[in-house]
Backbone as numpy.savetxt, mean C-alpha at the origin, in Angstrom:
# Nx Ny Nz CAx CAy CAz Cx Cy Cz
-3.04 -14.78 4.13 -3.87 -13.61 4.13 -2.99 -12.38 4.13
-3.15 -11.43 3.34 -2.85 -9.71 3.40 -3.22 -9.14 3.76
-2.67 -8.15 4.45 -3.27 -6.79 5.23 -2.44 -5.70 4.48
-3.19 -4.99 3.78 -2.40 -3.87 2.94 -2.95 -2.46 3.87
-1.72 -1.91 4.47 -2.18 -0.37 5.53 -1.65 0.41 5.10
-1.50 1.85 5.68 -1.35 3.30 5.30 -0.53 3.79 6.39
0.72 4.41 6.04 1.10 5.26 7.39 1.44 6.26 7.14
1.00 7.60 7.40 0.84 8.75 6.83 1.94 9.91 7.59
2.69 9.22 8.30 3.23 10.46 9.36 4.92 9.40 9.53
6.04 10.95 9.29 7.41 10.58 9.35 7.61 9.86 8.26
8.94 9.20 9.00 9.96 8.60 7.82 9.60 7.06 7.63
8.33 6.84 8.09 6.98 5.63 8.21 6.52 5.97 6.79
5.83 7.03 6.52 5.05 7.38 5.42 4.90 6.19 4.36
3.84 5.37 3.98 3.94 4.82 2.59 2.73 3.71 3.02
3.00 2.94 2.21 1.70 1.81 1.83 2.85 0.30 2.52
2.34 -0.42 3.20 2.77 -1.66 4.23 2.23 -2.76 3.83
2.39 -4.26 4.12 1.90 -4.84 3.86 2.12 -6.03 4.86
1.60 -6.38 5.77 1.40 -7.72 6.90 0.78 -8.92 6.22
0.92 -10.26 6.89 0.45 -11.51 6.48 0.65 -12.43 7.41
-0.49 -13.03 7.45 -0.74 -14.29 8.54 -1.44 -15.35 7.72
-1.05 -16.44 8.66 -1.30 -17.82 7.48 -2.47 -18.67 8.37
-3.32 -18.20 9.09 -4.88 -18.64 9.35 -5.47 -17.37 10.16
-6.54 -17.36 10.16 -7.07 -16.21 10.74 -7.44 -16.60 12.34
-7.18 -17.43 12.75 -6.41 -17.09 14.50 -5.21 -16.84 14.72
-4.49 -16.31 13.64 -3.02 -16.22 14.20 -3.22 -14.16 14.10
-2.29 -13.96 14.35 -2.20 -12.43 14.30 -1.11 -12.13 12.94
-2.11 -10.52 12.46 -0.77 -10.48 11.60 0.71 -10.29 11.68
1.46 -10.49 10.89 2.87 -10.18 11.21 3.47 -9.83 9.98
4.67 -9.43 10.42 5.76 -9.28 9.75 5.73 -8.61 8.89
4.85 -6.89 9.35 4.87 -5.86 8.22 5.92 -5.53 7.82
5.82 -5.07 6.88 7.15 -4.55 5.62 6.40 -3.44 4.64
7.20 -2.09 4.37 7.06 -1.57 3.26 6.96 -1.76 2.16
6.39 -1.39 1.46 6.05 -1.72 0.18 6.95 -0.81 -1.02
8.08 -0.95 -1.91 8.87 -0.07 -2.45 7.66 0.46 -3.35
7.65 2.02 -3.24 6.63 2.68 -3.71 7.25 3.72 -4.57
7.92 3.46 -6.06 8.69 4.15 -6.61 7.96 5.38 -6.70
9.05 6.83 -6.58 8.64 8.53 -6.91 7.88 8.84 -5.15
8.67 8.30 -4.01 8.00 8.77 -2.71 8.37 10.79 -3.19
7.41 11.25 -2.65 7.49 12.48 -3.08 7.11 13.53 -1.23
6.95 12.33 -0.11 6.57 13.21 0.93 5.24 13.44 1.49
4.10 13.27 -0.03 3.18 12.93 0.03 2.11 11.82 0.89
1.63 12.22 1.48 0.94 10.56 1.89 0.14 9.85 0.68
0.36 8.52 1.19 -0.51 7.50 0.33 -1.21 6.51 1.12
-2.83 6.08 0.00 -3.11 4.89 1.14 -3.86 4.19 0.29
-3.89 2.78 0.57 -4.21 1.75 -0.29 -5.64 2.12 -0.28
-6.12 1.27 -1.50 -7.97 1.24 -1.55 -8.44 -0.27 -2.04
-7.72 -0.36 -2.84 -8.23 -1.66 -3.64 -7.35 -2.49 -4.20
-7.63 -4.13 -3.93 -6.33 -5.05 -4.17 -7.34 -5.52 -5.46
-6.56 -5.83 -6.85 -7.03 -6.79 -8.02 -7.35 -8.29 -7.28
-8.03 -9.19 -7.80 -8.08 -10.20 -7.54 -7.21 -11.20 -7.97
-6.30 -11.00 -8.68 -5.26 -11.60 -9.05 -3.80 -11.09 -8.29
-3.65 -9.92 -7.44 -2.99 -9.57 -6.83 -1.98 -8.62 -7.12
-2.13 -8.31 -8.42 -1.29 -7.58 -9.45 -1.21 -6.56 -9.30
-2.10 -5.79 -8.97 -2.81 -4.18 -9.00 -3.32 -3.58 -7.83
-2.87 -2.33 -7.27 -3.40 -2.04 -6.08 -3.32 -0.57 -6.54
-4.94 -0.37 -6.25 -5.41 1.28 -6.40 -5.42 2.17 -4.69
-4.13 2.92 -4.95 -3.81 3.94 -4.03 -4.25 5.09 -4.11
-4.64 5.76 -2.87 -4.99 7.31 -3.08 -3.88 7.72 -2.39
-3.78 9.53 -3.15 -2.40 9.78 -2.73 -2.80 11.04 -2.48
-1.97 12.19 -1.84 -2.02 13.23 -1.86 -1.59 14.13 -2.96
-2.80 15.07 -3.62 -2.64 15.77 -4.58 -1.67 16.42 -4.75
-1.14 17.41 -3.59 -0.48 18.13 -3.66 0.26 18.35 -2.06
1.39 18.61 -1.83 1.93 18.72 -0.28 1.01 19.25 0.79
0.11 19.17 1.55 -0.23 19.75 2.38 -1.72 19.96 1.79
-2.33 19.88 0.80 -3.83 20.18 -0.05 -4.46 19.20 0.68
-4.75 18.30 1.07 -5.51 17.21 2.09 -6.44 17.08 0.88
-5.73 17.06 -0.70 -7.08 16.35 -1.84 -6.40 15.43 -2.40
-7.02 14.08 -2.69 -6.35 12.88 -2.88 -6.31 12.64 -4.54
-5.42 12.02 -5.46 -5.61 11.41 -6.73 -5.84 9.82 -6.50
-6.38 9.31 -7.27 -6.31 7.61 -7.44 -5.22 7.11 -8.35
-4.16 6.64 -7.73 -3.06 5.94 -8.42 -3.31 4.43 -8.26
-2.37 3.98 -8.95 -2.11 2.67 -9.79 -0.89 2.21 -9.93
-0.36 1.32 -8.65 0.41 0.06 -8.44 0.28 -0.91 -9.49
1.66 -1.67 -9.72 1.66 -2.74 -10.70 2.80 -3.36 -10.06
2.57 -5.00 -10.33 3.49 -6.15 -10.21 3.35 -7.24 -11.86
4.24 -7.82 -11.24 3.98 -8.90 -13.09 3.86 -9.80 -12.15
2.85 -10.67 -12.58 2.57 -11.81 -11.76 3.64 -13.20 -11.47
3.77 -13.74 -10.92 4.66 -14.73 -10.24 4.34 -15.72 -11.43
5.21 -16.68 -11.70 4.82 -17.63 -12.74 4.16 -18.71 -12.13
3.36 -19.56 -13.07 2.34 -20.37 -12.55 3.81 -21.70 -11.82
């Protein structure tokens, strides 16, 4: 299971990602997510593809504007 989070404050800032392998266990072992062009901006996840490929982030428009754009994460999928 994935837990895709948001941390919006310091040298934290970016999109995370935790995973636990049954849902009585707790998550663990968050890690950053390399989020090429960090700009200072906050970002925060919204939506995972169902294939796992694609994750639609909202980001901050502009430094300090508190108005968000919808960006677009990409991976190439793992081979079968």
């Amino acid at each position: 299971m994935l837990l895709y989070f948001g941390d919006a404050g310091g040298a934290a800032a970016g999109v995370w990602l935790a995973t636990r392998t049954d849902t009585s266990q707790p998550f663990s072992n968050p890690r950053a997510l390399d989020v090429a062009g960090k700009t200072g901006r906050w970002i925060a996840p919204g939506f995972l593809s169902s294939d796992y490929c694609r994750l639609y982030v909202y980001r901050e428009s502009e430094p300090g504007s508190n108005r968000s754009d919808l960006a677009l994460l990409t991976r190439t999928p793992p081979p079968p």
